[in-house]
C-alpha positions in Angstrom: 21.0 7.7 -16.2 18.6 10.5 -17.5 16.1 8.3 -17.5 16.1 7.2 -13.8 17.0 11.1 -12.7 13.4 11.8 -14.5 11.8 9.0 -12.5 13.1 10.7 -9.7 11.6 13.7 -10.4 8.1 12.1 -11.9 7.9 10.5 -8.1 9.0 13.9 -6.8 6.2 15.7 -8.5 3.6 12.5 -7.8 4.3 13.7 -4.1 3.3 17.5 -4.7 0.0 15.9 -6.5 -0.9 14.0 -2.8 0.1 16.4 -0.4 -2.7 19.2 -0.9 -5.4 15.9 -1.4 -5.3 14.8 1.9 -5.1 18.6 3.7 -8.2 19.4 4.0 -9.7 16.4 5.4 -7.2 16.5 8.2 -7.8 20.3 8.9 -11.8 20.5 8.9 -12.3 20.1 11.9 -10.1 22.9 13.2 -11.2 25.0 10.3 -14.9 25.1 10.1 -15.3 26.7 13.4 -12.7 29.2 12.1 -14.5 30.2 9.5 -17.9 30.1 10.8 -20.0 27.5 8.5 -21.7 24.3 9.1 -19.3 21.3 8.9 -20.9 19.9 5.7 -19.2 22.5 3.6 -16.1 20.5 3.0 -18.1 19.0 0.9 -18.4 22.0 -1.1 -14.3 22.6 -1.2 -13.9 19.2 -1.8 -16.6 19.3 -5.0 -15.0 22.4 -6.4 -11.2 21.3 -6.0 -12.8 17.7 -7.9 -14.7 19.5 -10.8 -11.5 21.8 -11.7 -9.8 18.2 -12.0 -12.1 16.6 -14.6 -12.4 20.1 -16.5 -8.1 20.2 -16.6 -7.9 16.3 -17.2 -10.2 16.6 -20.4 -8.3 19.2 -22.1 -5.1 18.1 -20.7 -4.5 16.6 -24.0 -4.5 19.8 -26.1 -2.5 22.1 -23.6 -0.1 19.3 -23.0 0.5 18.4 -27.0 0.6 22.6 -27.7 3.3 22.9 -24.6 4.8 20.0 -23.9 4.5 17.7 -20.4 7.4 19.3 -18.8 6.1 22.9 -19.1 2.7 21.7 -18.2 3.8 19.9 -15.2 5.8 22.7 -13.9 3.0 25.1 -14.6 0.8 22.9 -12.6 2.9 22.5 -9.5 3.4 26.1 -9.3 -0.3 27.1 -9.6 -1.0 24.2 -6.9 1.3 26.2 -4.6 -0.3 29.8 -5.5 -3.7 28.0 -4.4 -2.1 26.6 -1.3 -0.7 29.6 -0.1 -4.1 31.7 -0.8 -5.7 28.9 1.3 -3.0 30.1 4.2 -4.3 33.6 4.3 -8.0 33.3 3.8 -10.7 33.4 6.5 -13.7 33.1 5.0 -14.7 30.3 2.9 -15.6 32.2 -0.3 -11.9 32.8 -0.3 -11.5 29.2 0.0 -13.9 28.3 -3.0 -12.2 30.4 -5.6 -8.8 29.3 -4.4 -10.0 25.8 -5.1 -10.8 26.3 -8.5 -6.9 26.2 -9.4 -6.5 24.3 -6.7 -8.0 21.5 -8.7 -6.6 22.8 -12.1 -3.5 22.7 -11.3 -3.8 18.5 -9.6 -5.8 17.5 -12.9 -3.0 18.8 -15.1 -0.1 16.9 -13.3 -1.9 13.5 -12.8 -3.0 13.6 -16.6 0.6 14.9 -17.8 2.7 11.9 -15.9 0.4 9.1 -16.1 0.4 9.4 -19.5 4.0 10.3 -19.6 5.2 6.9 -17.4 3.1 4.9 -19.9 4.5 5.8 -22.8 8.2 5.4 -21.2 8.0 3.4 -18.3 7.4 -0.4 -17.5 4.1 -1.4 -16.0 5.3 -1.8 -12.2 6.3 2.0 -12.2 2.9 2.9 -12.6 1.8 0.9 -9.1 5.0 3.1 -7.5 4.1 6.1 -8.9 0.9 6.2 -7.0 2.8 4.7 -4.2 4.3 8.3 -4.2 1.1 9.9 -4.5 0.0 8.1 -1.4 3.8 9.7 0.6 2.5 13.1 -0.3 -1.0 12.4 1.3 -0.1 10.5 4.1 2.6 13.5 4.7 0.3 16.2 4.6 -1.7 15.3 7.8 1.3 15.0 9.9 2.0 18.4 8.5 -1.2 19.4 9.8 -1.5 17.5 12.7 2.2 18.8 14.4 0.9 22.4 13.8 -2.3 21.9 15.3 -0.7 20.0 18.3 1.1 22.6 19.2 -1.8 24.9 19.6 -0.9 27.1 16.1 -3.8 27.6 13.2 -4.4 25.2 10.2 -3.5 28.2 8.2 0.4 27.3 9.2 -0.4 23.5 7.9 -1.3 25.0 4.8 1.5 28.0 5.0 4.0 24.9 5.2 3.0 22.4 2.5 2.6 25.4 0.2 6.2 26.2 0.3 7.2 22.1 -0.1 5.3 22.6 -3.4 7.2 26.0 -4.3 10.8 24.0 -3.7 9.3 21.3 -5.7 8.5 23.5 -8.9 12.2 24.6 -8.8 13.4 21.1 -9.0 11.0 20.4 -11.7 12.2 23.6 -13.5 15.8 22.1 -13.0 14.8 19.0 -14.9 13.6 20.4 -17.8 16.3 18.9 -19.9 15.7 15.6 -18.6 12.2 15.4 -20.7 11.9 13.5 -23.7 10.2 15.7 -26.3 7.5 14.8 -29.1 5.6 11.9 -27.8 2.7 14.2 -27.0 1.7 13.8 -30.8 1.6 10.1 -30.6 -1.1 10.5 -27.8 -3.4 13.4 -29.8 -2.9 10.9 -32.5 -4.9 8.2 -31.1 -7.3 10.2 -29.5 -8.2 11.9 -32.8 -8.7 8.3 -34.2 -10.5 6.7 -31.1 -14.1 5.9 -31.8 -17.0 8.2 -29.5 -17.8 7.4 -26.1 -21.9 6.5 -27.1 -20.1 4.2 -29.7 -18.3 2.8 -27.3 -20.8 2.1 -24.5 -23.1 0.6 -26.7 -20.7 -1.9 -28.6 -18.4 -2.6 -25.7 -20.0 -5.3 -23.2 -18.7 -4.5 -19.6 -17.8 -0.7 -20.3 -20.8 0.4 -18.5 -19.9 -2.1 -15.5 -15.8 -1.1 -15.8 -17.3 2.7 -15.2 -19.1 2.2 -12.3 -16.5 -0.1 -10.9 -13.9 3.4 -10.9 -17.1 5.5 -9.6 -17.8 3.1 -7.0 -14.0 3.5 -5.8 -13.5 7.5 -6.4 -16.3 7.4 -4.2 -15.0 5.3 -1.7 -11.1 6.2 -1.2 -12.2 10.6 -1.3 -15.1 10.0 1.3 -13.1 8.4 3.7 -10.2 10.7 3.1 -12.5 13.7 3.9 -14.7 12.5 6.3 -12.8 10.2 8.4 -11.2 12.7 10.5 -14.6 14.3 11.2 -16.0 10.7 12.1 -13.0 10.3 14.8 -13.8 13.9 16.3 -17.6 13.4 16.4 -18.7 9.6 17.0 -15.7 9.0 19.4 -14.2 11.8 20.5 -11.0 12.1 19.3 -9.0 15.7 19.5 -8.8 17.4 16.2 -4.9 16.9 16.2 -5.1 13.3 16.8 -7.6 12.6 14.3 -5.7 14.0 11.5 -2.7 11.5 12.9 -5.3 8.6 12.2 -5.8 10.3 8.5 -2.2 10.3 8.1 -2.2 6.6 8.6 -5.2 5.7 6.0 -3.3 7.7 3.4 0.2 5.6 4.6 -1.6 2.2 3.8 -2.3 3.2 0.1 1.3 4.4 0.0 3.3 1.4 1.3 0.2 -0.8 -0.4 0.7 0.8 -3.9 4.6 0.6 -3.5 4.4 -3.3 -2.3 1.9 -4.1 -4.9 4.4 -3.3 -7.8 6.2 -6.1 -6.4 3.5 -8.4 -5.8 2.5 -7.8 -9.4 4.9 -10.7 -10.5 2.8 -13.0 -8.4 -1.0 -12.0 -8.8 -2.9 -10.9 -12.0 -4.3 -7.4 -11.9 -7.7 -8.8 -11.2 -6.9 -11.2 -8.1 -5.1 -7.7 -6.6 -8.2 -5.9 -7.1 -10.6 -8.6 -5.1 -7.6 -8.3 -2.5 -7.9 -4.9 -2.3 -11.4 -5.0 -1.7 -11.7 -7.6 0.9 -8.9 -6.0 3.0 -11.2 -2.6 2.5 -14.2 -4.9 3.8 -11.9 -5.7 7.1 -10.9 -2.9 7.6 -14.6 -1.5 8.0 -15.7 -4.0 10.2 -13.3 -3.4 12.8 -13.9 0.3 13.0 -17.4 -1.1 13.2 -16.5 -2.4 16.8 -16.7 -0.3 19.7 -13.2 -1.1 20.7 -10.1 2.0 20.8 -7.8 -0.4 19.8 -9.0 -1.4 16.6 -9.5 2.1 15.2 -5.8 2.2 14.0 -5.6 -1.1 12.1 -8.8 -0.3 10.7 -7.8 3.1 9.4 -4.6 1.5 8.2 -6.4 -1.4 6.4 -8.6 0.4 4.9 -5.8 2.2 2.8 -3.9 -0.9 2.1 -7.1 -1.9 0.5 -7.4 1.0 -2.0 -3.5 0.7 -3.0 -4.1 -1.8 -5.5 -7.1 -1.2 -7.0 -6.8 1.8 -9.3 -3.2 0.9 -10.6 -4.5 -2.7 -11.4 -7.7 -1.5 -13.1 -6.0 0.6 -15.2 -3.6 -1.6 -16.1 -5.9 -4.3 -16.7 -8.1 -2.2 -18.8 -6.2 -3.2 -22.7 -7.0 -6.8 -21.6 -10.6 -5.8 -20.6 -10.9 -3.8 -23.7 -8.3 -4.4 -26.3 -5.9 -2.4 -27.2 -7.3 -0.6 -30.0 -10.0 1.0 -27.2 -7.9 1.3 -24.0 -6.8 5.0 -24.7 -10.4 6.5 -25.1 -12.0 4.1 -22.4 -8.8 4.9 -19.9 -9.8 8.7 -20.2 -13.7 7.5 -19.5 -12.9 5.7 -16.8 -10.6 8.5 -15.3 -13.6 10.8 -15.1 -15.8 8.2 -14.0 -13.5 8.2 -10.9 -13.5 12.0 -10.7 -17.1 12.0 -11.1 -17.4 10.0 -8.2 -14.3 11.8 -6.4 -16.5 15.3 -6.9 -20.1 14.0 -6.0 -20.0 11.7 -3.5 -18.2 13.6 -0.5 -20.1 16.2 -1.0 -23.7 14.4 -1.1 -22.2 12.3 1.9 -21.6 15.7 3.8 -25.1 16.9 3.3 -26.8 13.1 4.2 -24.3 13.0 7.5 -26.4 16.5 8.8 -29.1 14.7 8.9 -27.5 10.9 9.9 -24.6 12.0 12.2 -20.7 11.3 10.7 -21.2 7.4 12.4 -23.5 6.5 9.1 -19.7 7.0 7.2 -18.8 3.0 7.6 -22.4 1.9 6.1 -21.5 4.6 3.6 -18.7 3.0 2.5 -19.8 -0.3 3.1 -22.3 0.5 0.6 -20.1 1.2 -2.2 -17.7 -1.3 -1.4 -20.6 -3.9 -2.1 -21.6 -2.7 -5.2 -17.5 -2.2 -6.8 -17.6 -5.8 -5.6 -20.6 -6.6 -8.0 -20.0 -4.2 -10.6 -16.2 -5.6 -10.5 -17.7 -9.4 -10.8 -19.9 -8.1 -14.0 -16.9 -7.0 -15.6 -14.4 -9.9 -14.9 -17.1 -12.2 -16.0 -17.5 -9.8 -19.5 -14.2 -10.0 -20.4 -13.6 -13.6 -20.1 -17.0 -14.8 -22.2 -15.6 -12.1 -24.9 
């Protein structure tokens, strides 16, 4: 019974980890003006908020075997909220830049803490459903935007509101302290003292560098959309700011119910037949926001999300088979940053080319990278199954 009370609260705190992710891509377009830059600089939030997650995911490993995951979860949520609520009552985007330094922090601690957590003491399908829950939080937090802009009140309230959802969620989490099991962290530090170096590994491993690019390719993919498909609804065709973050809402519900029907679907198809899945269903649902038709904006926002779900879950769960189990704990934390890496770059370089391009250049964008995870994800399959 502990056990499933702690699940519980994991999912609980899986939401807090989405709902600030998907924010501030609903809210640009109502805050740039606010704050008087050029609409590119989400970019720059987006970049910061990213690099604080890689810095907290690589020495996640030390804080969390010195304090424990509970503490560090609960820590994490809390400074998450702090952030959240600083974002609420700043107007003026240096403000904003500081406040996502532990914005970021604070996300790269969780996601490090209870991934590892659920793999050590949960079955395989909780991991799809724990992202599942990720996605509720993200597909949440634009509604939560989008009511407060609808009726005519500042993005500052969106923020205001999600902040103290986070704040009741720290006390839960405090609350379940108890529930923890404690002294697995060692196990963890354990193998990581043992596991080889990451040059080693590139160099001896065939398909490393291709499994790499693979979770580049899709950090890139899933965070530029997330960002920038609001703004792409507001300037190519002409949505209101309120209704655009709706359509956000929607993206970030497809990798939700996706991620919580692909732990079913799990029993059915192997990791890598969910992944080319994922991928074509991404590919649809680019072409039909490619057509210059009202009515297939909503299935193609949707699709597109349903196409992400299972992609990330099933890579990482595929990657002791790609890899053997004697690497899969140092390559899982490679290709983790890999992600991040692309997660932090990619919105940000794709807010500085769409000055110059217009937002519209956002589906070839995509479409770009969704070609090359295909390639890169074809190198890799084929890698593992000569070796």
């Amino acid at each position: 019974m502990k056990k499933i009370l702690l699940l519980l609260v994991i999912y609980l705190a899986f939401i807090s980890l989405g709902l600030p992710d998907s924010l501030l891509g609903a809210a640009w377009p109502a805050m740039f003006g606010d704050l008087s830059v050029p609409v590119d600089y989400a970019g720059i939030l987006s970049m910061i908020v990213a690099a604080g997650t890689v810095v907290s995911s690589l020495f996640s490993g030390k804080v969390i075997d010195k304090f424990g995951v509970a503490p560090v979860t609960t820590a994490s949520v809390l400074i998450t909220a702090l952030a959240l609520m600083g974002y609420s009552q700043s107007h003026h985007f240096g403000y904003l830049c500081l406040l996502a330094i532990p914005l970021g922090l604070g996300a790269g601690s969780v996601d490090a803490a209870l991934n590892n957590y659920v793999a050590l003491h949960y079955q395989a399908r909780h991991m799809n459903w724990l992202h599942s829950f990720w996605g509720v939080g993200a597909a949440i937090g634009p509604i939560i935007m989008a009511s407060h802009l609808a009726k005519g009140e500042s993005w500052s309230n969106g923020y205001q509101t999600v902040a103290w959802i986070q704040i009741g969620l720290v006390v839960i989490l405090l609350a379940a302290l108890p529930l923890w099991v404690r002294g697995k962290s060692e196990k963890s530090a354990h193998q990581q003292a043992k596991s080889p170096g990451i040059i080693s590994l590139l160099t001896t491993l065939p398909g490393l560098k291709q499994a790499l690019l693979v979770f580049f390719c899709y950090g890139t993919l899933e965070t530029s959309f997330g960002l920038w498909g609001a703004s792409y609804l507001v300037f190519e065709r002409g949505f209101e700011a309120d209704q655009a973050a709706r359509f956000v809402s929607l993206y970030f519900l497809g990798i939700t119910l996706g991620r919580f029907f692909s732990g079913f679907l799990t029993s059915h198809f192997s990791n890598r037949q969910l992944v080319y899945l994922g991928q074509g269903v991404i590919g649809v649902g680019i072409l039909m926001l490619f057509l210059p038709f009202s009515a297939t904006i909503l299935p193609g926002f949707l699709l597109i999300g349903l196409g992400c779900a299972p992609i990330f879950p099933s890579l990482l769960h595929e990657t002791p088979v790609n890899f053997g189990k004697q690497y899969s704990q140092s390559i899982m934390g490679m290709q983790m940053a890999s992600a991040y890496v692309g997660i932090t770059l990619m919105p940000f370089l794709f807010g500085k080319m769409a000055f110059f391009t217009g937002q519209g250049f956002l589906l070839a964008f995509l479409g770009i990278f969704l070609g090359l995870m295909f390639l890169f994800t074809k190198m890799l399959n084929q890698s593992a199954k000569a070796r």
